[in-house]
N, C-alpha and C positions, 0 to 999 in steps of 0.2 A: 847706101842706107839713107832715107829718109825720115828726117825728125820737123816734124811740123805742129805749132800753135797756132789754133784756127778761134776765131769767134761769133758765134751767131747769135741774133736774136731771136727772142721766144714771142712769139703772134700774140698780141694783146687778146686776156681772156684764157688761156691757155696754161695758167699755171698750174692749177689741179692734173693735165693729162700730160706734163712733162713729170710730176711727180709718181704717176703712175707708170711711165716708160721709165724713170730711171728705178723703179721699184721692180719692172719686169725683168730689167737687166741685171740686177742684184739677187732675185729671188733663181734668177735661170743662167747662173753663172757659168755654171757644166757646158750648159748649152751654148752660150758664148764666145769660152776659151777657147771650142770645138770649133768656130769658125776662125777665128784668130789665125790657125794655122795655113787656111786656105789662104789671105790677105796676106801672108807672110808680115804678119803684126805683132810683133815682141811686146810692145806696151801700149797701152791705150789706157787712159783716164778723162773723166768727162767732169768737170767744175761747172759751178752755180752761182753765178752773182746778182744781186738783186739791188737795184737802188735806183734815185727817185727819177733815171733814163730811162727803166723799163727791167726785164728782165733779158739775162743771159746765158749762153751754156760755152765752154770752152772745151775744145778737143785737144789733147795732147798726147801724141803719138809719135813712137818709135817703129821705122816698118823696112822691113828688107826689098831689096828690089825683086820685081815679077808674081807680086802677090798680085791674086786677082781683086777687084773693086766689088765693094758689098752691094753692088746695086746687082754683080753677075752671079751673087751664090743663090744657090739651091736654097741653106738651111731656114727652116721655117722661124726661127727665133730674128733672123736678117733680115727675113720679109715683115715681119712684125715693128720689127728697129724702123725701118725705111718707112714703114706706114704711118708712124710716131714721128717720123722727122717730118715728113711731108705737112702732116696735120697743124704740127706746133714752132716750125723754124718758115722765120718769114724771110724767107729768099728773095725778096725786094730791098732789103737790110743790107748795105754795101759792108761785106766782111772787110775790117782793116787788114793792111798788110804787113803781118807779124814776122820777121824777117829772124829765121834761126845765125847767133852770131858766135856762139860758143859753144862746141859739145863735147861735155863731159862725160866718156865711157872707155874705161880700162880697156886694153888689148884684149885681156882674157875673156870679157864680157861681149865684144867684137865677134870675136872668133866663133865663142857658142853662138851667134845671133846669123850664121851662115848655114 
């Protein structure tokens, strides 16, 4: 199981079309969770911080091993996703390295998560 907290920044100018991606991902949730299952992704949540460094997005994510990576799926809502990262996360932006030190999930919660 991999649990990871990532950080990117959002490409100066670009705040309006990250509100609209994280609006497409909320409005098209069905369509979403449907991929989820191919990534072998139990959790995934995506945060927003804004202050006078610029803006941010964080990824927070629970994922079982042998999911495939969302840049390999098919679903058209993934390719939409990936178009919206591409356009709005500035990949010149050195992501820190957020280092998972405690994880807290019950056995019973483990177990379904296989």
């Amino acid at each position: 199981m991999k649990v990871e907290l990532s950080k990117f920044r959002v490409k100066e100018g670009k705040s309006h079309r990250v509100d609209e991606w994280m609006e497409l991902l909320n409005q098209n949730m069905d369509k979403v969770l449907l991929t989820l299952k191919d990534e072998k992704m139990y959790v995934e949540a995506i945060f927003r911080e804004k202050d006078e460094t610029g803006e941010y997005l964080y990824w927070f994510s629970v994922q079982g091993e042998g999911g495939i990576d969302v840049e390999e799926s098919e679903h058209e809502i993934d390719k939409k996703h990936l178009a919206f990262w591409y356009e709005c996360i500035d990949e010149d932006y050195p992501s820190p390295s957020i280092t998972t030190e405690v994880v807290m999930i019950p056995d019973h919660v483990r177990k379904a998560m296989k």
